[in-house]
C-alpha positions in Angstrom: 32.9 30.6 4.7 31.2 31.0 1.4 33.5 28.9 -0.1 31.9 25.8 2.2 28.3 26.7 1.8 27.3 24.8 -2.0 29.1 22.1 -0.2 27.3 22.1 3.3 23.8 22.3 1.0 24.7 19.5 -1.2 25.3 17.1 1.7 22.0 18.6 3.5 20.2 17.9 0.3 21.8 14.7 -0.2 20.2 13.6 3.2 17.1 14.9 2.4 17.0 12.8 -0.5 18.2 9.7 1.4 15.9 10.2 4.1 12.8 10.6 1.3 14.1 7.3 -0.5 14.1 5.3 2.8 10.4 6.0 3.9 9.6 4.9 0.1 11.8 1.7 -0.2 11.1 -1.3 -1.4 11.8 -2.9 2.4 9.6 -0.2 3.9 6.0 -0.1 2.2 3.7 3.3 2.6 0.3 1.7 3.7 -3.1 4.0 3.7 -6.9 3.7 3.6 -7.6 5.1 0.2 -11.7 5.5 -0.7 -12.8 2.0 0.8 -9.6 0.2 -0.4 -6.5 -0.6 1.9 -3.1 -0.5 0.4 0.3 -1.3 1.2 2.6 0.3 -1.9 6.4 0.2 -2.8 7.7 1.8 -6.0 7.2 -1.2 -7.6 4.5 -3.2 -6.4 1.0 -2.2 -4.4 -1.7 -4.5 -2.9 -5.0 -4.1 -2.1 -7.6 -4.8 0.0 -11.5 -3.7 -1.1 -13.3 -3.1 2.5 -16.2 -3.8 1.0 -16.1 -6.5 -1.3 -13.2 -8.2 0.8 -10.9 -9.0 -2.2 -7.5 -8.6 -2.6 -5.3 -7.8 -5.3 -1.4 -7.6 -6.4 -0.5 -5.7 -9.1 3.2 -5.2 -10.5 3.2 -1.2 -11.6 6.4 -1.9 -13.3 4.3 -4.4 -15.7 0.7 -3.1 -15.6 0.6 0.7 -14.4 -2.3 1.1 -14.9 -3.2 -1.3 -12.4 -5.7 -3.5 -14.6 -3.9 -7.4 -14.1 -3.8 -9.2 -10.4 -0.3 -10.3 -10.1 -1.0 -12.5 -6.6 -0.5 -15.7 -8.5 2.5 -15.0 -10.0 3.9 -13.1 -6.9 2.5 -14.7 -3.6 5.6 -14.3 -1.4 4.9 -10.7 -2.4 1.5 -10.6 -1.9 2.0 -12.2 1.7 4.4 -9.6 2.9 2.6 -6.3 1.9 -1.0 -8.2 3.4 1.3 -8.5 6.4 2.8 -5.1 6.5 -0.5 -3.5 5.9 -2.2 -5.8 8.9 1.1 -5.0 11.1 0.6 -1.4 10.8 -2.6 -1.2 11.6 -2.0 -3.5 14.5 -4.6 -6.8 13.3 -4.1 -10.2 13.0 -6.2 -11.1 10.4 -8.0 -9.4 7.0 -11.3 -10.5 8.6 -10.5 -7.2 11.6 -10.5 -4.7 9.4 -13.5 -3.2 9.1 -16.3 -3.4 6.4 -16.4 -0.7 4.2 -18.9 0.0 1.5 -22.1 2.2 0.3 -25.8 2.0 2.1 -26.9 0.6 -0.7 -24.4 -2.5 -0.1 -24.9 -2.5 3.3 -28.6 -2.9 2.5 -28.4 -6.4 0.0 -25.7 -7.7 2.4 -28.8 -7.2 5.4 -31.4 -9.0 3.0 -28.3 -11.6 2.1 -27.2 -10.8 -1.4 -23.8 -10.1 -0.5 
């Protein structure tokens, strides 16, 4: 019996791991609402939605980790699918249903039309 337990908790381990890796591949993205922004993430790519300026943005982490460059022109097939993941998930049609997000203070000079 002892002889098959480092084996029995290698394979449980090893499923563990496989089960983490699936929730996190690149076919499956994590979305969230993250401090006004929506995001739909992979390991290697995450896009953005600002709730309250309504812009969105693509960024490559394996090119820009710091997240400083918007990668949407370059990768628009991308950019398409993780929009469409993040709307499918939270069960919209269209960017324009998700809520506005944002400070008083931008609520406020979007009333008196500055926004």
């Amino acid at each position: 019996m002892r002889a098959l337990l480092p084996g029995l908790l290698a394979a449980a381990a090893a499923a563990a791991l496989a089960a983490f890796a699936s929730l996190h591949a690149p076919g499956r993205p994590v979305v969230r609402l993250d401090a006004g922004l929506l995001v739909a993430e992979t390991p290697r790519l995450a896009w953005t939605f600002d709730t309250a300026w309504r812009v969105e943005r693509l960024h490559d982490l394996r090119r820009d980790p710091t997240r400083r460059e918007d990668a949407s022109a370059r990768l628009p097939e991308e950019a398409r699918w993780l929009r469409a993941a993040a709307l499918r998930r939270l069960r919209l049609r269209s960017l324009e249903e998700v809520p506005r997000g944002g400070t008083p203070e931008m609520e406020r000079l979007r009333e008196l039309g500055y926004l």
